[in-house]
N, C-alpha and C positions, 0 to 999 in steps of 0.2 A: 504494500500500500504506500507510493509514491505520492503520498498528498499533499498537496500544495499549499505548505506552509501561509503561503499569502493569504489567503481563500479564510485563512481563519485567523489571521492579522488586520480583516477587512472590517470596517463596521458596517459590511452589510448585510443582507438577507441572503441567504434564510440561516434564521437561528440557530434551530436544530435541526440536526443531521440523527442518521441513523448509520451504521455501519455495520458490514457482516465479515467477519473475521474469525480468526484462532485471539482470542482472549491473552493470553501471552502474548501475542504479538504486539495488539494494542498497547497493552500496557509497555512495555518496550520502549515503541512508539512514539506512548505520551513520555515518557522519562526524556527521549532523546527532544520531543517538543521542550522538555521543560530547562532543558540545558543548554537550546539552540545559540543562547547569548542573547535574544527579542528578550521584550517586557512580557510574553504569556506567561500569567500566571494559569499551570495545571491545576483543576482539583479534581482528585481521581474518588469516585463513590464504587461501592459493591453493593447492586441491583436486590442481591441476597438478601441485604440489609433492610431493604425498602418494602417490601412486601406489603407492610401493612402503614396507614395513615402517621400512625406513631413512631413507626421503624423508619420511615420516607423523613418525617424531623431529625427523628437521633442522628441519622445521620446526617442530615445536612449540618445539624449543630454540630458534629462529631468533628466534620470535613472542613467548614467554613468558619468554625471558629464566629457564631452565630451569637448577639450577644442574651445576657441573662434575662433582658427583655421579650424576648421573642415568643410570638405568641402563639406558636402551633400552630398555623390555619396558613392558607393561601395569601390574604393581605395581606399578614405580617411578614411572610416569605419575599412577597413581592415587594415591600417599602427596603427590608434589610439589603435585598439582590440589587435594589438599585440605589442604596445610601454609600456613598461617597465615604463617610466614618464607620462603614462596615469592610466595604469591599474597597480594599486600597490598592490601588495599582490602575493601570492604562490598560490590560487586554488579558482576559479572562477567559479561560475553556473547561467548561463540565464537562468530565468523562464518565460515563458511567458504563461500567461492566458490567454485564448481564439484565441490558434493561428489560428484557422481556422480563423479568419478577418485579419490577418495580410497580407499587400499588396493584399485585395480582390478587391480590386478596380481599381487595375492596371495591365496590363500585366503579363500576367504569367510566364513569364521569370525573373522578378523581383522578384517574391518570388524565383526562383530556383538560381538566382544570390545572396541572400540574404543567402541561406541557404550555398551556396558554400561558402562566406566567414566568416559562421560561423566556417565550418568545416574547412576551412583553420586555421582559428586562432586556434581552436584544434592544427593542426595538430602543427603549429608553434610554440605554449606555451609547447608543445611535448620534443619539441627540447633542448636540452642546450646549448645554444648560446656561443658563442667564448668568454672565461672566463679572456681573455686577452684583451679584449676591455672594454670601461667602460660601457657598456647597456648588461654586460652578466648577463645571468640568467640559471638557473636551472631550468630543464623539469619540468614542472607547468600542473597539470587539468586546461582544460578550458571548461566544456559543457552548453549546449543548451536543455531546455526542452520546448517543443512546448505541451500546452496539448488544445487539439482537443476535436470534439465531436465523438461518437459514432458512428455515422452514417458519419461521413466528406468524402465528396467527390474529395478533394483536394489532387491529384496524389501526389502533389509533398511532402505533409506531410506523406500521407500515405506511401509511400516509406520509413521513417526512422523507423529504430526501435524500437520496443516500450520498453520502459522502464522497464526490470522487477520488479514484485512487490514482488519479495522474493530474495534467493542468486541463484537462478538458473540461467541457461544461458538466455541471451534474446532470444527472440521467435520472429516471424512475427506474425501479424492476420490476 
């Protein structure tokens, strides 16, 4: 997987990616993303972990270093993902291994609320925020890598784009 570094140094669309791979590999991968010398900061999740509403926090608190405020639920996920005094740095990439477990245990709406504010925080690190206030910042990457399995039956993964593995456009499968 020749992925173009660029592509995910970009702040643009699309957010999340999905990716089908050897899981070792990935992880690799992202190590070698995380040493490139760029400002990506990795944060690597285990999908294992996520399973359930509760497990999908722990670990984000676990990963993100999420603060004592945070309130469990999708807003406060989304205010933290895109505060500037949480998330420090210029260009951000969630990886997560083995997303097909992620919220397999709960409603299905819950993985599709999850994935919405990933992509919202995309879009909003996107932004350059009001450079007269003092929480401005500069359009920043923020992506989302979901990597699945081959055969995943999980609409709402299958729906993202898959990641391309050279400089070519992305493609569906």
């Amino acid at each position: 997987m020749a992925t173009d570094l660029n592509l995910l140094l970009s702040a643009t669309e699309p957010w999340a990616y999905r990716v089908e791979c050897d899981a070792g590999y990935l992880r690799a991968r992202s190590q070698a993303w995380r040493m490139n010398g760029s400002e990506l900061q990795v944060f690597m999740f285990e999908g294992t972990r996520m399973t359930t509403a509760q497990g999908l926090y722990d670990e984000l608190v676990r990963v993100l270093h999420l603060p004592g405020y945070f309130g469990n639920n999708f807003n406060a996920l989304s205010e933290c993902l895109t505060d500037v005094d949480v998330m420090k740095g210029s260009a951000f990439l969630l990886v997560i291994i083995d997303g097909d477990y992620v919220l397999r245990d709960a409603a299905t709406e819950m993985l599709s609320g999850f994935i919405d504010v990933l992509q919202g925080s995309g879009e909003e690190w996107a932004t350059t925020a009001d450079i007269e206030r003092p929480w401005h910042r500069f359009a920043s990457p923020f992506h989302t890598i979901f990597h699945i399995g081959v055969g995943s039956c999980r609409e709402e993964l299958r729906r993202l784009p898959l990641l391309p593995t050279d400089s070519s456009s992305i493609t569906e499968s």
